[in-house]
C-alpha positions in Angstrom: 0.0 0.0 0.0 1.0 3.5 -0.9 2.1 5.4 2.1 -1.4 7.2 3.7 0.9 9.6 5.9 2.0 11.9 2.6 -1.9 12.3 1.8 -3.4 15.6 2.2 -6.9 17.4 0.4 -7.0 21.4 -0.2 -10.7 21.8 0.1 -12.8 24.8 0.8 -16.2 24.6 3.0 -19.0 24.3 1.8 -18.0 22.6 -1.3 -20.4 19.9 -2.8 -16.7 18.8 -5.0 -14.5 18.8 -1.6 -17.1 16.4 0.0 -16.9 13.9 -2.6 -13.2 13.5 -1.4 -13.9 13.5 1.8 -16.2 10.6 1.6 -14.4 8.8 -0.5 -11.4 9.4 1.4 -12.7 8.3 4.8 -14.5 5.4 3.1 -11.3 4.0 1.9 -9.9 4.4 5.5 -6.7 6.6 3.9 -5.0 9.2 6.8 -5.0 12.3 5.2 -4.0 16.2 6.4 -7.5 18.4 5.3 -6.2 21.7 4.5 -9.3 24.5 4.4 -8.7 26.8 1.5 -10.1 30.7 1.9 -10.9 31.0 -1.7 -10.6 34.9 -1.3 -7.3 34.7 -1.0 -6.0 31.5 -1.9 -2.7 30.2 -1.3 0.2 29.7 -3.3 0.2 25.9 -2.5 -3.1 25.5 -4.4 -2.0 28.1 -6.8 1.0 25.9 -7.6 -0.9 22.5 -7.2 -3.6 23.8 -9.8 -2.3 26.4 -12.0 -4.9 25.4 -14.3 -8.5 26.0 -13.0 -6.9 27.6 -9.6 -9.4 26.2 -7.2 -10.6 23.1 -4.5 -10.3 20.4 -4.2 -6.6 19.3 -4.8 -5.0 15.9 -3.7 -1.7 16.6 -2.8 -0.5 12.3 -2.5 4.2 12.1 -2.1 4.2 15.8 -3.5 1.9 15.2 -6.6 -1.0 17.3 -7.2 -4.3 15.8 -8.4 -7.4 18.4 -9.6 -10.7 17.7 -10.0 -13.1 15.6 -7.4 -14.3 13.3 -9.8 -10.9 12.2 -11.2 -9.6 12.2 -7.7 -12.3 9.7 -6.3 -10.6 7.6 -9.6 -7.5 8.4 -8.5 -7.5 6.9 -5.0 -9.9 3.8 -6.3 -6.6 3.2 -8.5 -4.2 3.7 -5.6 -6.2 2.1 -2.5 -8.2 -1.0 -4.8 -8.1 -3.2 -1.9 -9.8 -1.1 0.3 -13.6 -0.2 0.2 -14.1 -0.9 -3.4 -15.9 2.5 -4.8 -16.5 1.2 -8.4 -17.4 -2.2 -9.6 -14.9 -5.2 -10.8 -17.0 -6.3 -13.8 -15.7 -3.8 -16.7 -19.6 -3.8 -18.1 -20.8 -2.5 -14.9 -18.0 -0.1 -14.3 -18.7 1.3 -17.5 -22.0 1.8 -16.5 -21.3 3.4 -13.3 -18.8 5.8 -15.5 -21.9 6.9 -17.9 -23.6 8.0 -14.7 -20.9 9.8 -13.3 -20.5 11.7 -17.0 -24.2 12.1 -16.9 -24.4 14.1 -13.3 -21.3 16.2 -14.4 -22.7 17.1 -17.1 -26.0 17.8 -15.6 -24.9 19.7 -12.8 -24.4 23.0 -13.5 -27.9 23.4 -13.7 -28.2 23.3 -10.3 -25.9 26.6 -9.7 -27.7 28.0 -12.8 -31.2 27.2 -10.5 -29.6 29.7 -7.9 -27.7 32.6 -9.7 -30.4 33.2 -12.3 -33.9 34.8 -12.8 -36.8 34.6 -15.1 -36.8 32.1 -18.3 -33.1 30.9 -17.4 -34.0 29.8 -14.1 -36.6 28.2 -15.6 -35.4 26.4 -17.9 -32.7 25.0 -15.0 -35.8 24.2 -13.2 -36.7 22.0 -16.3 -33.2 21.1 -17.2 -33.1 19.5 -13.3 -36.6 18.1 -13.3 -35.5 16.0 -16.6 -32.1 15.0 -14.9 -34.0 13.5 -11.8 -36.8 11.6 -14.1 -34.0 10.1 -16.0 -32.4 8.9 -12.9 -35.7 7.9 -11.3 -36.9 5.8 -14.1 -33.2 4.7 -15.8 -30.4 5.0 -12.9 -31.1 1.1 -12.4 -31.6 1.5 -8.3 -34.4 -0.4 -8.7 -34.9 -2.6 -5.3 -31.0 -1.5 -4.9 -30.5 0.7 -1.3 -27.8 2.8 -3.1 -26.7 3.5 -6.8 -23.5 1.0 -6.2 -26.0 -2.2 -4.9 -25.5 -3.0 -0.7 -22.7 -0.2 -0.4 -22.5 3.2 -1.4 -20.0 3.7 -4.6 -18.5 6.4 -7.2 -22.0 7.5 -8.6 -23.4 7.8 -5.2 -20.4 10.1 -4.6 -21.0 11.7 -7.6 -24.9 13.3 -7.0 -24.9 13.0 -3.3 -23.6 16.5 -2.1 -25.3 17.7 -5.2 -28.3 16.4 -4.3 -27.5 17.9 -0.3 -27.2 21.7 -2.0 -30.0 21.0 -4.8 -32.5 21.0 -1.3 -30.8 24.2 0.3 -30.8 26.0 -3.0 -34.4 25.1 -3.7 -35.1 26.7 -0.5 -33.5 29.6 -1.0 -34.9 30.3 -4.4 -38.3 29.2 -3.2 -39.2 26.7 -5.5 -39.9 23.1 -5.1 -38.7 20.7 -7.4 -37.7 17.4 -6.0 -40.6 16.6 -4.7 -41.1 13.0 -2.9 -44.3 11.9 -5.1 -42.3 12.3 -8.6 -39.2 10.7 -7.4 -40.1 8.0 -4.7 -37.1 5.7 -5.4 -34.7 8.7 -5.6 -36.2 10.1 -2.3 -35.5 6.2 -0.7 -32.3 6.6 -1.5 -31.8 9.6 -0.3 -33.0 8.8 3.1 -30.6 5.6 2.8 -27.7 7.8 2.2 -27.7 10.3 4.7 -28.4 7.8 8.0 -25.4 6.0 6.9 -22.8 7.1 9.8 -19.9 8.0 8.2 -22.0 10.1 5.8 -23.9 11.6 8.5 -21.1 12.7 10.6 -19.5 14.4 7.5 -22.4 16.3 6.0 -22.0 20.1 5.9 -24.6 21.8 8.4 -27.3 22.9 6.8 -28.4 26.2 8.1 -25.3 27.4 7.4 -25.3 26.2 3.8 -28.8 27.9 3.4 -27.5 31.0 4.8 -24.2 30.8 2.1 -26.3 30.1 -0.8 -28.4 32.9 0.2 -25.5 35.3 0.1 -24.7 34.0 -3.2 -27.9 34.1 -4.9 -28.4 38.0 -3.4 -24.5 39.2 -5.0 -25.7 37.1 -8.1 -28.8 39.4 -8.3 -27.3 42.6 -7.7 -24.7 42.1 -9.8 -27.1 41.0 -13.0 -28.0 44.1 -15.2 
């Protein structure tokens, strides 16, 4: 096994992308230093560690810099396989887990969209997130399944959880209601299922303070829009 000492996350809080790491580190039982980034004035270790994109979270594993939460979750199934598997063996079903995964990245964005916008673009985010939730009611294949990667949660849970966690606080903050429990039953099960698992539980982000950031977010969006 790599060595777990030399492991440490730049993260920033709250962060839907630095949770992913989190859980996925603590699932895998790796020792690693969390660093909190101030994102005002970042520092020149996550400067240097992501010149690219310049922001959390980063993976800092013997001096090597990894960006991005999704390709770090990959990064540490790759590194730490014989620990808490977080995708599956099969290469059919890990391909499957992957489209997922591409499928809530690329659906995201909708969900900031939801928060910093007004008028027909916030509506069609509203629509663009309503479709995203059908699809993954009705074709995400949790059927009788407790979580998205069978008995134990996995990468794709990873992927939409803390989404899922800030999709509630920006809905009530924008005052809309869009997730409702009727339309998504199986989705609402398995929210339930993920959020009294312990580890999950103990590292979910509080969430009156999350509602009160997202408020200050959505009121400098709105003063700042022409």
């Amino acid at each position: 096994m790599e060595e777990e000492s030399s492991v440490e996350l730049l993260g920033a809080s709250p962060s839907p992308f630095s949770e992913r790491v989190i859980w996925g580190l603590e699932f895998k039982g790796i020792k690693y230093e969390y660093k909190k980034e101030d994102l005002k004035n970042k520092s020149e270790v996550l400067l240097k560690s992501n010149p690219v994109h310049k922001r959390t979270p980063v993976l800092v594993h013997g001096g090597k810099p990894i960006s991005e939460s999704m390709i770090i979750l990959e990064y540490i199934e790759e590194t730490w396989p014989e620990s808490y598997p977080l995708l599956p063996k099969d290469p059919y079903e890990k391909s499957v887990a992957r489209f997922w995964i591409k499928f809530i990245e690329d659906k995201a964005p909708n969900v900031v969209t939801l928060l910093v916008t007004t008028g027909e673009e916030q509506e069609k985010a509203q629509n663009e997130i309503s479709e995203m939730l059908k699809t993954i009611e009705e074709k995400g294949g949790l059927g009788e399944k407790k979580f998205f990667g069978g008995d134990i949660i996995g990468m794709v849970d990873l992927a939409i959880a803390p989404i899922v966690y800030w999709l509630g606080a920006i809905e009530e903050a924008v005052g809309v209601k869009i997730s409702e429990a009727h339309k998504f039953p199986k989705f609402h099960e398995w929210i339930e299922n993920f959020k009294q698992v312990p580890l999950i539980k103990e590292n979910l982000p509080d969430y009156h303070n999350l509602l009160d950031y997202l408020k200050g977010i959505k009121g400098r969006a709105i003063a700042a829009s022409p």
